[in-house]
C-alpha positions in Angstrom: 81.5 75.1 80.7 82.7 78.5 80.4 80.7 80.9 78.2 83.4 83.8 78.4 85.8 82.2 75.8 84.4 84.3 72.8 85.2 87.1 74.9 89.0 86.6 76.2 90.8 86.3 72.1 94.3 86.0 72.4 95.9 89.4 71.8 98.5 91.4 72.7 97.9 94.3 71.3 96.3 96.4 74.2 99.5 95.1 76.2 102.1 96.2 73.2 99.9 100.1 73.6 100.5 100.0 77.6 104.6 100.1 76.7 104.4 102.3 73.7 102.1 105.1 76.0 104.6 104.2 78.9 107.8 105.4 76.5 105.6 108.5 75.2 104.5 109.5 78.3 108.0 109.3 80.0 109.3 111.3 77.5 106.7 114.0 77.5 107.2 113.6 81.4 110.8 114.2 80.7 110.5 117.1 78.8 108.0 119.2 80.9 110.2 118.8 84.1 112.8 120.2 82.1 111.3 122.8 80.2 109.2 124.2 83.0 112.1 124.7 84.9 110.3 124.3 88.7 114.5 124.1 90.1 113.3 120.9 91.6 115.9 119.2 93.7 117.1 115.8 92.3 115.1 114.3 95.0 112.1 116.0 94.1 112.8 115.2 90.4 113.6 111.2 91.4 110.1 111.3 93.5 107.8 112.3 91.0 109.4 109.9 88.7 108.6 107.2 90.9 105.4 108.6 91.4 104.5 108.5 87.6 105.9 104.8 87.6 103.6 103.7 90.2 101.1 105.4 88.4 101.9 103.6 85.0 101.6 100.1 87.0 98.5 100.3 88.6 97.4 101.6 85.3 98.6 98.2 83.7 96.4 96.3 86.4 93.6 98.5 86.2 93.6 97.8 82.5 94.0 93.9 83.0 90.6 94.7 85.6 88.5 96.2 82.9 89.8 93.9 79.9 90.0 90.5 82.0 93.2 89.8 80.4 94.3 88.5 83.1 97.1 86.3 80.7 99.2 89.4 80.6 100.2 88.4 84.3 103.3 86.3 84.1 102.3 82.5 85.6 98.8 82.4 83.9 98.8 80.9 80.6 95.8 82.2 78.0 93.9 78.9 78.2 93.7 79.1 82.0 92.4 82.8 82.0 89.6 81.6 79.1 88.7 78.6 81.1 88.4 80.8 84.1 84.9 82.4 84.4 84.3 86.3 84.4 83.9 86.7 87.8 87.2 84.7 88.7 89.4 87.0 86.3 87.8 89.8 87.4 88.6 89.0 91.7 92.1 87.6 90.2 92.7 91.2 88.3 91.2 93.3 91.1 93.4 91.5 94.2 96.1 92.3 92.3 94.9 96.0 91.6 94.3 96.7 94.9 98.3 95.2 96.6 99.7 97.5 94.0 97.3 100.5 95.1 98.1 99.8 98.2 102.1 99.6 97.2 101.2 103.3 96.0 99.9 104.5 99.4 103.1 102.7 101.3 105.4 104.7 99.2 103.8 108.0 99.5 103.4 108.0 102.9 107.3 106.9 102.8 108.5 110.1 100.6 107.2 112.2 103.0 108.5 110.9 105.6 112.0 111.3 103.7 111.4 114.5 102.5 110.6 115.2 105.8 113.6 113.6 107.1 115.9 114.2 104.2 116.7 110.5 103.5 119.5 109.8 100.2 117.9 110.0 97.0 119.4 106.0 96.8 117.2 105.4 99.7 114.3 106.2 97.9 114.9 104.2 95.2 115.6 101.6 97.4 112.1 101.6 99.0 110.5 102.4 95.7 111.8 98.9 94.4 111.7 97.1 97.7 108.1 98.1 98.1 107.5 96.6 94.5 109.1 93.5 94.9 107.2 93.1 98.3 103.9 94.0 96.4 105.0 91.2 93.4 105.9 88.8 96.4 102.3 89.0 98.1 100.6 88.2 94.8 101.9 85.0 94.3 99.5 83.2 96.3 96.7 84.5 94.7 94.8 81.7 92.1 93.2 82.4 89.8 90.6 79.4 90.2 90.4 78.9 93.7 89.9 75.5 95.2 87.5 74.1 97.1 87.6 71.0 99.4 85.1 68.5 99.5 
């Protein structure tokens, strides 16, 4: 029996906050690359959006790490996630975490390479949501009770 369920209430509140911040943020984002005027290139400009939205998704998973709401991820249903135990939402959260973080490091290392290289804004795009999709791809074996054999 899982003593957790007290803990893990339904709510989507903290999720509902996540998109608001994400639209303020973008906006203020927005503004300040326009206002300061750095006469970035529109590659420049299309890379540090990406940036901020990989930044903004592993902020969603770190926050589904610290608050165990681990519901917020698409095939786990709310009574699964309460019936799981601490421990197992928190290893479920933080393997997810750490694909995206690592998703982040991939597509850094690949904008240099094209600013390097001077690879079609399109192209970066391209790897930005190839690399995502990838990342989304290699969490779907991940359980969040795991199973044992007998």
């Amino acid at each position: 029996m899982n003593n957790d369920k007290k803990h893990l209430g339904k709510s989507y509140k903290l999720l509902v906050v996540w998109f608001i911040s994400l639209f303020i943020f973008a906006g203020i984002f927005s503004a300040l690359l326009t206002r300061i005027d750095l006469n970035l290139s529109s590659k420049a400009t299309t890379l540090f959006w990406l940036y901020f939205m990989n930044l903004f998704i592993i902020s969603l998973f770190l926050m589904i790490y610290k608050t165990e709401r681990v519901y917020y991820i698409n095939y786990i249903t709310h009574k699964e996630a309460q019936e799981a135990t601490k421990e197992e939402r928190r290893t479920f959260a933080y393997k997810h975490l750490i694909v995206f973080c690592m998703a982040t490091i991939v597509f850094i290392i690949y904008s240099i390479i094209s600013l390097i290289f001077k690879y079609p804004t399109g192209v970066d795009v391209g790897a930005f949501t190839v690399i995502i999709i990838i990342s989304a791809i290699r969490t779907i074996p991940f359980r969040l009770k795991e199973k044992y054999s007998t």
